[in-house]
Structure formats: C-alpha cells, structure tokens
N, C-alpha and C positions, 0 to 999 in steps of 0.2 A: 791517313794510311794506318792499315792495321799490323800488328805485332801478335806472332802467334806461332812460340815454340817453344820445342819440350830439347835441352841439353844439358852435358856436363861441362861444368869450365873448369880450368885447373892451369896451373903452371903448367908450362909443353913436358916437363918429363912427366910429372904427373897423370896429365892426359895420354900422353904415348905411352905408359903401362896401362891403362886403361884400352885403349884402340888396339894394343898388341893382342887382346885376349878374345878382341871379333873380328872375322874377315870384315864385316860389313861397315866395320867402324870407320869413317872418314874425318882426318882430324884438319882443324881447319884452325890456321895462324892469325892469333890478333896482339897485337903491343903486348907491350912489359912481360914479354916471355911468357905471354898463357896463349890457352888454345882451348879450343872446345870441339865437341862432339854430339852432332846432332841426332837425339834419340827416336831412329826414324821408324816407320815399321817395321820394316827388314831387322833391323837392330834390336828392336824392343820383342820382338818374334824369338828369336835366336838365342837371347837372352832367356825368354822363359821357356823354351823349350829345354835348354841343356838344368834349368833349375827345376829338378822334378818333385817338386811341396806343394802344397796347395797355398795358399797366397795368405798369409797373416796378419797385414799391415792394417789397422783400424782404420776408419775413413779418414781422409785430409782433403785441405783444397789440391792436391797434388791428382789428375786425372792418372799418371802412368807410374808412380810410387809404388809399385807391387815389392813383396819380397823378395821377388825376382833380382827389380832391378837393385834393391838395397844390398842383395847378397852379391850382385857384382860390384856396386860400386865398394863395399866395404873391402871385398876383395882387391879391390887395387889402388885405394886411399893410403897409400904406404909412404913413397917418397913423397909427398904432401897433400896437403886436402883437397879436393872434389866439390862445388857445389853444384847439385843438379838444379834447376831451373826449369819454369815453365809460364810463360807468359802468354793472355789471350786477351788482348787492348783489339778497339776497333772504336776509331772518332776520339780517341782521346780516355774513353772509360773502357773499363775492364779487370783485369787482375794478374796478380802475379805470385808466384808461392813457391817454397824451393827448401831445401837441405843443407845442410851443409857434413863430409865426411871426415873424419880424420882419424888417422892410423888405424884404420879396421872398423869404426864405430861412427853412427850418427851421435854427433853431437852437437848441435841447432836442427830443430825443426822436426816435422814440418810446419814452416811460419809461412803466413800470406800477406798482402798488405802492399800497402805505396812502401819504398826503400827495401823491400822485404832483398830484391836482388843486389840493391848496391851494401847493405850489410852484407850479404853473404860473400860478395867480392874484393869486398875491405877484412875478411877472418881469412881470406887466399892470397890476401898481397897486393891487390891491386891499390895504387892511388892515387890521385886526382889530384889537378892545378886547382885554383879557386875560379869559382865560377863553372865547373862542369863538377858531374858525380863520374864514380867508377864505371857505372854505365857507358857514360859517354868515352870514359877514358878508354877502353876498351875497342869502341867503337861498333858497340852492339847494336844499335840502329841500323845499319847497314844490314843485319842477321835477322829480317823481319819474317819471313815463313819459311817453312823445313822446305829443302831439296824433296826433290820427285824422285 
C-alpha cells in the first residue's frame, strides 16, 4: 500500500489556530492531543491566493513548501509547534521530507530522509511505547492519501 501526503500536525490547539484561519481547513483527531490538517488543493490554493509575493523558498524535497505556505504556518506556530509533512511511499520505497515551525519561525528543515517524520513528531510532543515510532504512535498509517 502506498502512502502519499502533504499535512500539518500539531497539538489540537495548535492545529485549531491554524484551521481557524481557512474555511477549507478540516482538522482531523489523532492520540496524544494532536491533530492534523490536510493540505489539500482547495487549501493549498487559498493559502496562496490571500499571499500576494512571488514564492521565495529555494528548492527542497518539499513538493508544496512555497512562501505561501511558510508565511501561514509561521503565522500560526504560536501556541506550539507545527510540523508540515509530506510523504510519497509506494511498495515500501519512496520519501519523506517536512518542517518543523515554532513560535513564528522555521526551525528544522527542510529535512527529507527515513525518520525524517518521526523526529519532527518527537520536537511536537509526541511519544512512543517501545517497539513502535511516533509514527505509529499517532496512528498515521491509517492517513494514507489526501481526502477528495
């Protein structure tokens, strides 16, 4: 089974200032009081229409990292950090690469790699039994392609 998506995870208040700030935003509940937000078209659209710059962001493995979205997420990494995430596995290979925001500022990334997400969900809080990663702790398998 393939894995292939672009969101924000965050502690739930975290993520609900973020969601408050787009209609399109749909915030969706996983353990240890986080939550994420899938950055879908609609979202990712809306996002850079209200940011009127031209895009700044050097290349990264990050496909939807625009200034856009960095100037909202910075905007709402207040009451705790944000990491954005973007996974595209299929058979077991592929990649993973993501952000990490706090209080207004990226700081991690953009980093890509194997662990690249479960570091970035261990600097937001999340932790794990032995024998599973944040990942699993979360229950992010379940989160395998964006909503339609």
């Amino acid at each position: 089974m393939g894995h292939q998506i672009q969101a924000v995870i965050g502690k739930r208040e975290a993520i609900q200032v973020f969601a408050d700030c787009w209609v399109q935003a749909r915030v969706v509940d996983l353990p240890q009081d986080c939550a994420l937000v899938y950055l879908t078209d609609t979202l990712f659209d809306d996002i850079t229409e209200l940011f009127d710059e031209p895009d700044r962001e050097p290349p990264s493995p990050l496909a939807l990292f625009t200034s856009a979205i960095r100037w909202a997420l910075e905007g709402a990494a207040r009451p705790g950090p944000l990491a954005y995430i973007e996974t595209d596995y299929a058979g077991g290979y592929g990649t993973q690469a993501g952000v990490l925001v706090e209080k207004g500022v990226v700081t991690l990334g953009p980093i890509e790699g194997a662990g690249t997400i479960n570091r970035l969900l261990q600097a937001i809080g999340v932790w794990h039994r032995p024998g599973k990663d944040e990942f699993d702790a979360l229950g992010l398998g379940r989160y395998r392609h964006m909503p339609l």
